[in-house]
C-alpha positions in Angstrom: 0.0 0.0 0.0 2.9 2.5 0.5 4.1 2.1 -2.9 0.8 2.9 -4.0 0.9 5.8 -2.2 4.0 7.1 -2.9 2.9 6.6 -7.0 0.3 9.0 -6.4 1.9 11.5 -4.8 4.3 11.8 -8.0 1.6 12.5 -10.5 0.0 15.1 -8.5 3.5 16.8 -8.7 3.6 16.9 -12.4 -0.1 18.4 -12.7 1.0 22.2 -11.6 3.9 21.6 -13.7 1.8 19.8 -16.9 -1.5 23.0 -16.4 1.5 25.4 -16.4 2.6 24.1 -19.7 -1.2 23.9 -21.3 -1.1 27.5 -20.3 1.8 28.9 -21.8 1.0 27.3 -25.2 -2.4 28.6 -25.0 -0.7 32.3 -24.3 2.0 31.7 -26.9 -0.8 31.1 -29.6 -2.8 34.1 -29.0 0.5 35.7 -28.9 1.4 34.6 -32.5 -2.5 34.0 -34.2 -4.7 36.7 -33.0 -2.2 39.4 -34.0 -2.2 37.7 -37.8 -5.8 37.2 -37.9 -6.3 41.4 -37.2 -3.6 41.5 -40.0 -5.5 39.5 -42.4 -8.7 41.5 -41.5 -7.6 45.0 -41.4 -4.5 45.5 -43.0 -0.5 46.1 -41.0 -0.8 47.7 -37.7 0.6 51.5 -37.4 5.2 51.3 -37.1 4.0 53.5 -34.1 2.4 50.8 -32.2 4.8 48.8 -29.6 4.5 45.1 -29.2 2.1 45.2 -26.2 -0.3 47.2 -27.9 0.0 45.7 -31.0 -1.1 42.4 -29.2 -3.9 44.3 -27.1 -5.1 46.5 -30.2 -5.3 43.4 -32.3 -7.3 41.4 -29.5 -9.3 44.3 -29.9 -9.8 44.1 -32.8 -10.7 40.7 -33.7 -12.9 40.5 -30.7 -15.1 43.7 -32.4 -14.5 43.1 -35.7 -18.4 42.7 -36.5 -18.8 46.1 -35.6 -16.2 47.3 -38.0 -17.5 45.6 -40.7 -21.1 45.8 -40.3 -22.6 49.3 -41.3 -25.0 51.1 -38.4 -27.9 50.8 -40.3 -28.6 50.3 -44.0 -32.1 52.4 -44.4 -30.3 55.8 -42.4 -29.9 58.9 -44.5 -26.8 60.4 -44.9 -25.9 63.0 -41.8 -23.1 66.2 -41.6 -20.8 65.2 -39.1 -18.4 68.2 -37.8 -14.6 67.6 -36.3 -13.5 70.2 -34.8 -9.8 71.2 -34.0 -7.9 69.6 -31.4 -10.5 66.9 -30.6 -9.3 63.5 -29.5 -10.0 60.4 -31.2 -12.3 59.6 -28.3 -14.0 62.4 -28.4 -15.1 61.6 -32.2 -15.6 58.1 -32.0 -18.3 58.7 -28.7 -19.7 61.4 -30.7 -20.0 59.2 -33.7 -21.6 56.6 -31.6 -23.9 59.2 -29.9 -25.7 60.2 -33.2 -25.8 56.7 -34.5 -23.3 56.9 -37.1 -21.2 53.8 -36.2 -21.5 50.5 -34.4 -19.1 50.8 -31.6 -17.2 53.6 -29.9 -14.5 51.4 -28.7 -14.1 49.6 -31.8 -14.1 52.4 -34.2 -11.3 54.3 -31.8 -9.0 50.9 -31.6 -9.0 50.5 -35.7 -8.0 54.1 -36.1 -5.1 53.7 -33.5 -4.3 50.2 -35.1 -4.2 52.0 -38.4 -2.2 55.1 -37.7 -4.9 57.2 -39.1 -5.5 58.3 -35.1 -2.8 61.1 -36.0 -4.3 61.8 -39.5 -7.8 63.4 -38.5 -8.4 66.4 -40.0 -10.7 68.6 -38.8 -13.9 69.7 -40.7 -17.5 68.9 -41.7 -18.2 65.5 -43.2 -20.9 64.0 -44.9 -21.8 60.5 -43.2 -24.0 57.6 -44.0 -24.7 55.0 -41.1 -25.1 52.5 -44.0 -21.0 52.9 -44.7 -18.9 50.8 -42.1 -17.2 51.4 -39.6 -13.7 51.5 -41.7 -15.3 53.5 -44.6 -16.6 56.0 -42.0 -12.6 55.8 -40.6 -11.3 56.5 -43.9 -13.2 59.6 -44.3 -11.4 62.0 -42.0 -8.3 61.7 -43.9 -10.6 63.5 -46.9 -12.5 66.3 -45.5 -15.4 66.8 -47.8 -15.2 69.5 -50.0 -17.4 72.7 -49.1 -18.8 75.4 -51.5 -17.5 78.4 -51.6 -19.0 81.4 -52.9 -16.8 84.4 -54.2 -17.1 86.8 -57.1 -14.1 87.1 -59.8 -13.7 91.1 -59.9 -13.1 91.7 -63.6 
């Protein structure tokens, strides 16, 4: 009976060791997969990003990705949508969520970052559709939309 025992006691030794091992592999493959998948999906992160937040930006992304992807809502008319200068990505993408526009605040704000285009707003008034998606809508800031001007050519 001791032997039996003492058998026992050695397999419960290697099960911290064996669940630490599970772990790290699952770690090590969202590591390594998740970040390729946001690749796939949305195109090379920003050269700005650091590897932590390359791996956090990219869980967030593949973890929202419907919201990217899906528009707000295809029977909306199209809405003016002002930026003005000096306002945060945050500020536009709650704003943008506030007035139905896009999906997701968070989502929308994490693909601009992942992007780069974060430091490429431009201020202005745009013309937005809640049938585009949320990466069409993110493309757009980079292209204000063009505003009449009136002025008179003296002859």
């Amino acid at each position: 009976m001791p032997i039996l025992k003492k058998k026992m006691k050695n397999h419960r030794s290697c099960l911290p060791w064996l669940l630490f091992i599970l772990a790290a592999l699952g770690l090590a493959t969202i590591a390594v997969f998740i970040p390729l998948a946001a690749e796939q999906a949305f195109g090379a992160p920003s050269t700005h990003l650091s590897p932590w937040q390359h791996l956090i930006y990219s869980l967030g992304l593949v973890w929202n990705a419907e919201d990217l992807v899906q528009p707000r809502d295809l029977a909306a008319t199209e809405q003016l949508f002002t930026i003005t200068p000096g306002e945060s990505v945050s500020s536009i993408s709650n704003r943008l969520e506030g007035d139905n526009l896009i999906r997701s605040a968070d989502a929308f704000r994490i693909y601009l970052i992942w992007s780069g285009m974060d430091t490429l707003v431009q201020p202005g008034t745009y013309r937005i559709n809640p049938a585009q998606t949320g990466r069409d809508i993110a493309d757009m800031p980079v292209f204000p939309a063009q505003t009449p001007v009136t002025f008179n050519i003296l002859p």
